[in-house]
C-alpha positions as CSV (number, residue, x, y, z in Angstrom):
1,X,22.1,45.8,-9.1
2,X,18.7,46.1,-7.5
3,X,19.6,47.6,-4.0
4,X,17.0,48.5,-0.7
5,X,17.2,51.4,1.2
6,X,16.3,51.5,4.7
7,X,15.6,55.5,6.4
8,X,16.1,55.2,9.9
9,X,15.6,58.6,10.7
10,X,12.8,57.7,13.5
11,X,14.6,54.2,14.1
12,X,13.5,50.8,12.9
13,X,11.4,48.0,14.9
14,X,10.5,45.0,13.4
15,X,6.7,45.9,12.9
16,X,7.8,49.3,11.1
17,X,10.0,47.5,8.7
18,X,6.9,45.0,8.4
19,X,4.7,47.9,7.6
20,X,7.2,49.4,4.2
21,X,7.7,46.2,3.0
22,X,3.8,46.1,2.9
23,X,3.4,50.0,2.1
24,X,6.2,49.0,-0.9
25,X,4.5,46.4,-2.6
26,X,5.3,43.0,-0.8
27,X,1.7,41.5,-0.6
28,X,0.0,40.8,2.8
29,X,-0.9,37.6,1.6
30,X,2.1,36.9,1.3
31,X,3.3,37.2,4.8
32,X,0.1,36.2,6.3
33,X,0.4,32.8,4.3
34,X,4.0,32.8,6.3
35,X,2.7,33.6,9.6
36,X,0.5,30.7,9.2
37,X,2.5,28.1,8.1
38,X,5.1,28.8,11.5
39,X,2.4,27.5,13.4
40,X,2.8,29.6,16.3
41,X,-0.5,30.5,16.5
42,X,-0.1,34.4,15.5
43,X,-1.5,36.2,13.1
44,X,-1.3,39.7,11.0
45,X,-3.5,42.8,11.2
46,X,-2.8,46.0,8.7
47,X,-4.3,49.4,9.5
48,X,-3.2,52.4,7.2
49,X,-2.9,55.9,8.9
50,X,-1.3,58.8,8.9
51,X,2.3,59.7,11.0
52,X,3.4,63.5,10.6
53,X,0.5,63.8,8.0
54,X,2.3,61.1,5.9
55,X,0.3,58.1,5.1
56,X,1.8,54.8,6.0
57,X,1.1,51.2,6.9
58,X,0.8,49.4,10.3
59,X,1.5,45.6,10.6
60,X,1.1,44.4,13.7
61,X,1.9,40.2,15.0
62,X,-1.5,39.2,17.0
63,X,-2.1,36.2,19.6
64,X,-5.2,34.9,20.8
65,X,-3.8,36.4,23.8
66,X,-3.0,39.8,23.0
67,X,-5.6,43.0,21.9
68,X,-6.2,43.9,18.5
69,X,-3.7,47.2,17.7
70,X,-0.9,45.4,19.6
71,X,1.9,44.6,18.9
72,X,4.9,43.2,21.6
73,X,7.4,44.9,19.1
74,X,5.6,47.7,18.5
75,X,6.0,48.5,22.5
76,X,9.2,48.3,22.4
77,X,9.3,50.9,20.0
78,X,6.7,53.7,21.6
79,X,7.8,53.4,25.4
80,X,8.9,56.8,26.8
81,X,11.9,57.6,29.0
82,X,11.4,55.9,32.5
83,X,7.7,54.4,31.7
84,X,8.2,51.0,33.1
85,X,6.8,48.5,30.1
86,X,7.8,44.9,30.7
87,X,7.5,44.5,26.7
88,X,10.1,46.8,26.3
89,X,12.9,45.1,28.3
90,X,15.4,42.9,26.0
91,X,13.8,39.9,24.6
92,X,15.3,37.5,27.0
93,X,14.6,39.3,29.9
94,X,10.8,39.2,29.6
95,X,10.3,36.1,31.3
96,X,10.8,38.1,34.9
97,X,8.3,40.2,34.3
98,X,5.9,37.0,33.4
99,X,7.0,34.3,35.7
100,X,3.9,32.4,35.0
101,X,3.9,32.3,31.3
102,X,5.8,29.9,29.0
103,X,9.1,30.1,27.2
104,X,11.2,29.2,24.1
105,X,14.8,28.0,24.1
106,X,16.7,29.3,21.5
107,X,17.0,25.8,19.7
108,X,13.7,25.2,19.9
109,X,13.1,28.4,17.5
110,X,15.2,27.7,15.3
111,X,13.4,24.3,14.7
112,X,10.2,25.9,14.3
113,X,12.3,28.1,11.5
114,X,14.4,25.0,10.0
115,X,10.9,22.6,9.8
116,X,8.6,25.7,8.1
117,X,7.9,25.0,4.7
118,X,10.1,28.1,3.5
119,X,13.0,28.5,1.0
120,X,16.5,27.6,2.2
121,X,17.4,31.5,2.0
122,X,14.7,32.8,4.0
123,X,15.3,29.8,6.5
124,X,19.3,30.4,6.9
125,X,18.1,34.8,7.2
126,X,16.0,33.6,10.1
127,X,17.8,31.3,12.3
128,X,20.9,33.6,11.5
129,X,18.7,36.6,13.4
130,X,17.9,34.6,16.2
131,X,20.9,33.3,17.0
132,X,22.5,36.7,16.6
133,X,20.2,37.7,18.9
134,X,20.7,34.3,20.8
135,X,24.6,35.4,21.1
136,X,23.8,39.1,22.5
137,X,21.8,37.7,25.2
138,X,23.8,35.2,26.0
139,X,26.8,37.7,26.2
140,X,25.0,40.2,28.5
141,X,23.7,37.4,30.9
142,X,26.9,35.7,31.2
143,X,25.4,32.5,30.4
144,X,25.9,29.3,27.8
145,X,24.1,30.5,24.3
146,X,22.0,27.0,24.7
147,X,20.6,28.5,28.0
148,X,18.8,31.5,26.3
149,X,15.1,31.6,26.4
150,X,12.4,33.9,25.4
151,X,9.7,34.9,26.7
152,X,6.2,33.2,24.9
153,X,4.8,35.9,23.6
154,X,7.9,37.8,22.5
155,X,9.1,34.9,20.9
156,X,5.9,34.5,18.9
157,X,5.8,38.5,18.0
158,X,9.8,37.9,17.0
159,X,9.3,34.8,14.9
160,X,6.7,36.1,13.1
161,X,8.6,39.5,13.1
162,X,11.9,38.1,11.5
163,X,10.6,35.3,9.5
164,X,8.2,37.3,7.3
165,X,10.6,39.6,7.1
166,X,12.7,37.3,5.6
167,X,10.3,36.4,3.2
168,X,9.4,40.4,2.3
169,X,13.0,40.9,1.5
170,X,12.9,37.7,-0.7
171,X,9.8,38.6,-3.0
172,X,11.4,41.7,-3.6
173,X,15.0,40.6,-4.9
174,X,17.1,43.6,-3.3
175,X,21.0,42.2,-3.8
176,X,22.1,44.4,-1.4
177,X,21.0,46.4,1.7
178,X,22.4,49.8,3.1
179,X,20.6,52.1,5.7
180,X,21.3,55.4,7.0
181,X,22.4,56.5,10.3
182,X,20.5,55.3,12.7
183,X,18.2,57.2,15.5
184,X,18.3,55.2,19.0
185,X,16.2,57.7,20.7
186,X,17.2,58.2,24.2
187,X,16.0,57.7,27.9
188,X,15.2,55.1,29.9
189,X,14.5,51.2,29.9
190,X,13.1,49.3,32.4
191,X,14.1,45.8,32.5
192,X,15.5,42.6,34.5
193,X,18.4,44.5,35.8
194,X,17.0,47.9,36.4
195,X,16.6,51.0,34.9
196,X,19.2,51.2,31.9
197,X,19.9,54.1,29.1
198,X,18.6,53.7,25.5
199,X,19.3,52.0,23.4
200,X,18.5,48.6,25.8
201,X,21.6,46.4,26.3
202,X,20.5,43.8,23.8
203,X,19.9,46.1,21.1
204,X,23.3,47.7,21.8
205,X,25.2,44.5,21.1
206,X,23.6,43.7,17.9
207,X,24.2,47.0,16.3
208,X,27.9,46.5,17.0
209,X,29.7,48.9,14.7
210,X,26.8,50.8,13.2
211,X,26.7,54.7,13.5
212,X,24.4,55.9,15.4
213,X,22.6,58.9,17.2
214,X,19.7,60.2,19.2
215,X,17.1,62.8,18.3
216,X,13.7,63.6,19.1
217,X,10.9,62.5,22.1
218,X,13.4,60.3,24.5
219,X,12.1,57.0,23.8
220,X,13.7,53.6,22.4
221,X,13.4,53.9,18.6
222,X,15.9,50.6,17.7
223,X,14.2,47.5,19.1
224,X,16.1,44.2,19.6
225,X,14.2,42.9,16.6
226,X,15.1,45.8,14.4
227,X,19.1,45.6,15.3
228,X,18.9,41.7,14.8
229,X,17.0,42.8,11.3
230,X,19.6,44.8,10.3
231,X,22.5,42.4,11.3
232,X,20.3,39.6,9.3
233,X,20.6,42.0,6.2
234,X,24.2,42.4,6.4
235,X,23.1,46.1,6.1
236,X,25.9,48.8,4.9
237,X,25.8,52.0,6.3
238,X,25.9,55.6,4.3
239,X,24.1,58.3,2.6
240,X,21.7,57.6,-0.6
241,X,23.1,56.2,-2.9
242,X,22.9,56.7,-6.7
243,X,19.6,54.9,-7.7
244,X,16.2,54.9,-9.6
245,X,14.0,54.3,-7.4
246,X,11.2,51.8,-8.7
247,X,9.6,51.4,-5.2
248,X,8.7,52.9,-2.0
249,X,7.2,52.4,1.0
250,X,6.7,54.0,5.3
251,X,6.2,51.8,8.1
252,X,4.5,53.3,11.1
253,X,5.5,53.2,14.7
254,X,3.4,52.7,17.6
255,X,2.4,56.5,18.3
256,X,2.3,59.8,16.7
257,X,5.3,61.8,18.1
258,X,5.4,65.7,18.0
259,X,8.1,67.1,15.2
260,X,9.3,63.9,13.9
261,X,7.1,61.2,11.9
262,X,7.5,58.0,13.8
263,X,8.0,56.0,10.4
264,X,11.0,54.2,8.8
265,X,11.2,54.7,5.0
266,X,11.9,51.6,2.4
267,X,13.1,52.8,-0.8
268,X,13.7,50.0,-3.6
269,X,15.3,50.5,-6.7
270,X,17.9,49.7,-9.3
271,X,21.9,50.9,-8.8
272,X,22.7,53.3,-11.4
273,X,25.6,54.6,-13.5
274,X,27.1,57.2,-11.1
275,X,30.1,57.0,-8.5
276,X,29.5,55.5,-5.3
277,X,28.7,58.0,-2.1
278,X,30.6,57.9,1.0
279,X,31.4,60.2,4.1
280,X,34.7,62.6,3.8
281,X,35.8,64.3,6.9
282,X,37.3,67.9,6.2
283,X,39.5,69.9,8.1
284,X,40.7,73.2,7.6
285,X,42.7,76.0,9.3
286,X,44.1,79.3,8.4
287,X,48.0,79.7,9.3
288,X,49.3,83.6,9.1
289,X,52.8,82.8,10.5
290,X,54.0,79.9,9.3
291,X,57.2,79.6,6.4
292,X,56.0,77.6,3.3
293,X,58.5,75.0,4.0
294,X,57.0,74.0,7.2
295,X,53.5,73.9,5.3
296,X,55.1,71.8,2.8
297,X,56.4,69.9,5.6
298,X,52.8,69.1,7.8
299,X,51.7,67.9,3.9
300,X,53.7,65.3,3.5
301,X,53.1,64.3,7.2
302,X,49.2,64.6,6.9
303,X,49.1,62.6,3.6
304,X,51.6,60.0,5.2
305,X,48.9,60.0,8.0
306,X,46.2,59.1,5.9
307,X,44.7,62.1,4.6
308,X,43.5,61.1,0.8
309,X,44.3,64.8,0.3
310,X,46.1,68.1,1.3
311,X,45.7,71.3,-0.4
312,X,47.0,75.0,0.4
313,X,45.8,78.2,-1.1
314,X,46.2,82.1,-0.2
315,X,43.9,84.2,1.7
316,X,43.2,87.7,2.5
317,X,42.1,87.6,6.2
318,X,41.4,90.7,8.3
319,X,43.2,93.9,9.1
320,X,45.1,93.2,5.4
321,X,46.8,89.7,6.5
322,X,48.1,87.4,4.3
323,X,47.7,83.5,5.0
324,X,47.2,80.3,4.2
325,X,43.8,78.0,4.0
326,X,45.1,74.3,4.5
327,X,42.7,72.1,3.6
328,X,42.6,68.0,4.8
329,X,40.4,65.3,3.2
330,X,40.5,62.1,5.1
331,X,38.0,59.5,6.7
332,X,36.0,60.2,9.4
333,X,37.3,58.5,11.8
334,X,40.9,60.2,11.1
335,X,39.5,63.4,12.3
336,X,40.9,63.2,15.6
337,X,44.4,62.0,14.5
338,X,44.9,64.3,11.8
339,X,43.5,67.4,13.8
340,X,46.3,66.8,16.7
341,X,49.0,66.7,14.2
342,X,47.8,70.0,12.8
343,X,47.9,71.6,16.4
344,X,51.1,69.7,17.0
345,X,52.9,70.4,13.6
346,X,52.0,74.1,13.3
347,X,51.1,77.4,14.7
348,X,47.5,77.2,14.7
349,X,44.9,77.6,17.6
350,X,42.1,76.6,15.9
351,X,40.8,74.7,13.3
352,X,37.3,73.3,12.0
353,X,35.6,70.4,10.2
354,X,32.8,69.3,8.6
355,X,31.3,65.7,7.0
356,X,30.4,66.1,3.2
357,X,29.6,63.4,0.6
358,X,32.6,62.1,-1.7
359,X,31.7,60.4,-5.0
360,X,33.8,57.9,-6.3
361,X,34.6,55.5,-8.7
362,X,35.7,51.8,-8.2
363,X,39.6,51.9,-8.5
364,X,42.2,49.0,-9.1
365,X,46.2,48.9,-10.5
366,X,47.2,47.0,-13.5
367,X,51.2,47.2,-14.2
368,X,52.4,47.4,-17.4
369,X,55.9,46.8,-19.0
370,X,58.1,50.1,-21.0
371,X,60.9,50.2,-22.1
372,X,62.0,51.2,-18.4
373,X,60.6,49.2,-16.3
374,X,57.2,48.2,-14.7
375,X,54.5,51.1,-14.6
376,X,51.3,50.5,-12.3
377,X,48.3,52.1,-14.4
378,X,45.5,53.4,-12.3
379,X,41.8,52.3,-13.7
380,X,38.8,53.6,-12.7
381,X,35.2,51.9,-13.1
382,X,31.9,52.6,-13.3
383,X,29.6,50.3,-10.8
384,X,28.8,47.8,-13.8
385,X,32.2,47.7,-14.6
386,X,33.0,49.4,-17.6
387,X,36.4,51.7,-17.4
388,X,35.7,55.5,-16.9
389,X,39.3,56.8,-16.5
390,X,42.8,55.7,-16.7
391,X,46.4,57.1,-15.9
392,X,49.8,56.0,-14.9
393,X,51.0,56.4,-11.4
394,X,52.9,59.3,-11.2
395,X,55.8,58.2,-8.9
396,X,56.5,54.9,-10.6
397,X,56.5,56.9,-14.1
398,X,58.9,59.6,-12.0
399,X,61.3,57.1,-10.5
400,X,62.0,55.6,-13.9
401,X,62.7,59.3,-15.9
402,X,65.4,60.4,-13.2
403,X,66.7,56.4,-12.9
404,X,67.4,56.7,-16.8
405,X,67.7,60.1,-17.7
406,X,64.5,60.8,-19.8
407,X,61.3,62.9,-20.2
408,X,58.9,61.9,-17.5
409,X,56.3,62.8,-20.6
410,X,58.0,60.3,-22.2
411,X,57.5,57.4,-19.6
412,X,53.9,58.5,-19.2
413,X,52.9,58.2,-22.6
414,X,54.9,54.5,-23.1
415,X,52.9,53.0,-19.9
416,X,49.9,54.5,-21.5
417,X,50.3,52.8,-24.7
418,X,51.0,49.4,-23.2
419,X,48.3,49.6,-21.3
420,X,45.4,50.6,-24.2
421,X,47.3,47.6,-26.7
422,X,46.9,45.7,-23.5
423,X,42.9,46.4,-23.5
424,X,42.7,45.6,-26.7
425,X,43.8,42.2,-26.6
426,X,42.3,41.2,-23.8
427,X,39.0,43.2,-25.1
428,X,38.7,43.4,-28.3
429,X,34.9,44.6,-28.0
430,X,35.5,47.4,-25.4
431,X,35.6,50.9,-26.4
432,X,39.0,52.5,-26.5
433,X,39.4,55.3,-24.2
């Protein structure tokens, strides 16, 4: 599976991610051709410089009324905590900071979009952007969807934004998108309704569930465009994942920022033979006067909680104490849970936890038949498919020894017989494990 990789570690805008597709191989041509054909009278300039000493590529969306080097987006991106920049209020906003100039209903951009010459997927990726962003305006405002407009020439910058980014993502056949964390910066945005935190209001309704944090200069660092980008993607979140990388690329920001690169990194490549990466929360406190039986006890609550995973061991702590380390794997976002039940459950006062990396293998049950009863078989795959590991669940093969009064080896080794002559006759060609 050929997958993209988007590093968000300076936040993403839509001229950045313009700028790696470019830096990664998608030719300019290619998305100048596109601009053209939208007939919105806009047009693409490419500069190459440096960010952080890194070398990088700068696309920026040009109208016959706006400078060369600027870019509405790109504004959006580069405005610092309370620095009042009309560009950089939410997209739908703009029109009160230019009460003279022209605007675009919703609609009428996605008929620009639906009439392009373009492929069907690049045109259904586009219009699905704008009316995401569409809906988050429309939410914020209070106001019928069909009632959103944008501002002329952040419509134009947008169109031409999301559309050739559409057709970027296209040429370079990614299957699937993932991203890391995201940075939002921080500060202050200046828009319709006043002076609101970072990320703008907009922005924060299109990222939805994404995780996110802020680091660096305060400044926006997720633009509208770049959320609705992302949405349009149907990016997953998480670290790296396993992959050869066959292509790379860096998208410059607006400015240079001190200590941080202003770039977003592209990184293409194709999915490779090892277990998938994912966030694992884990928890651990030392207990010195607790009975095992209560420790035994918390366990079987903890794991009934959610916790994949429970482990005790013995430790030598100070002044010649003996204790035990309990140990919790679980998700993330059972951090909280799990930790009150540890302060609730036992005598500890204090506990820690950290976020690591868990690799993992696709997993799935098959149930086969013994001589018992049913057995569920647990089989693990590798991403293309092909079966790594398999074992029979141990409570099913327990429940059956005790119900008829044999060796739980026994059961075991039935339910894995079944299960390889099942293999076999459904495939004949695989590899016996």
């Amino acid at each position: 599976m050929r997958i993209g990789y988007l590093e968000c570690f300076s936040g993403i805008s839509g001229d950045m991610l313009l700028g790696a597709l470019v830096d990664a191989g998608v030719p300019l041509s290619l998305l100048e051709e596109t601009a053209a054909v939208l007939n919105v009278g806009a047009h693409l300039e490419m500069r190459k410089l440096s960010r952080g000493g890194l070398a990088a590529t700068k696309v920026d969306v040009l109208t016959p009324d706006q400078p060369a080097n600027h870019s509405h987006d790109s504004h959006e991106h580069a405005h610092e905590a309370h620095t009042h920049m009309p560009d950089s209020a939410p997209i739908a906003d703009q029109h009160q900071a230019h009460t003279h100039a022209p605007h675009r209903h919703l609609s009428t951009i996605l008929e620009i979009i639906r009439t392009a010459p373009l492929s069907e997927a690049v045109k259904n990726r586009a219009s699905r952007a704008f009316q995401l962003l569409g809906e988050a305006e429309a939410a914020i405002h209070s106001i019928p969807i069909e009632n959103v407009h944008f501002h002329e020439v952040g419509a134009v910058d947008t169109i031409v934004d999301i559309v050739c980014t559409a057709v970027g993502v296209e040429s370079l056949g990614v299957d699937r998108w993932l991203a890391s964390p995201l940075n939002v910066g921080s500060g202050t945005v200046e828009c319709q309704h006043g002076t609101l935190p970072v990320p703008a209001p907009a922005t924060l309704a299109l990222l939805a569930d994404a995780p996110v944090y802020a680091a660096g200069l305060p400044m926006e660092r997720v633009t509208p465009t770049g959320a609705a980008v992302l949405r349009m993607l149907d990016v997953h979140y998480g670290s790296l994942p396993a992959m050869r990388v066959k292509a790379s690329g860096y998208g410059a920001g607006v400015r240079e920022t001190p200590g941080q690169p202003n770039l977003l990194r592209l990184l293409v490549g194709e999915e490779t033979e090892f277990a998938a990466t994912e966030p694992i929360a884990v928890i651990e406190t030392v207990i010195d006067d607790s009975s095992p039986q209560l420790l035994a006890y918390v366990s079987e609550l903890l794991l009934s909680a959610g916790a994949w995973d429970v482990y005790r061991a013995s430790v030598q702590m100070k002044k010649g104490r003996t204790g035990v380390q309990m140990t919790v794997l679980c998700r993330p976002d059972l951090v909280s849970a799990l930790s009150d039940l540890l302060f609730r459950e036992t005598t500890t006062i204090g506990l820690h936890w950290r976020l690591e990396n868990k690799l993992s293998l696709q997993r799935e049950f098959l149930e086969v038949e013994t001589s018992w009863g049913r057995v569920r078989i647990k089989i693990a795959r590798w991403p293309s498919g092909k079966i790594a590991n398999a074992s029979p669940e141990y409570e099913d093969c327990r429940k059956l020894a005790m119900q008829y009064s044999v060796p739980l080896k026994q059961v075991m080794q039935e339910a894995m017989r079944a299960w390889a002559a099942a293999e076999r006759a459904l495939r004949p060609e695989k590899e016996e494990l």
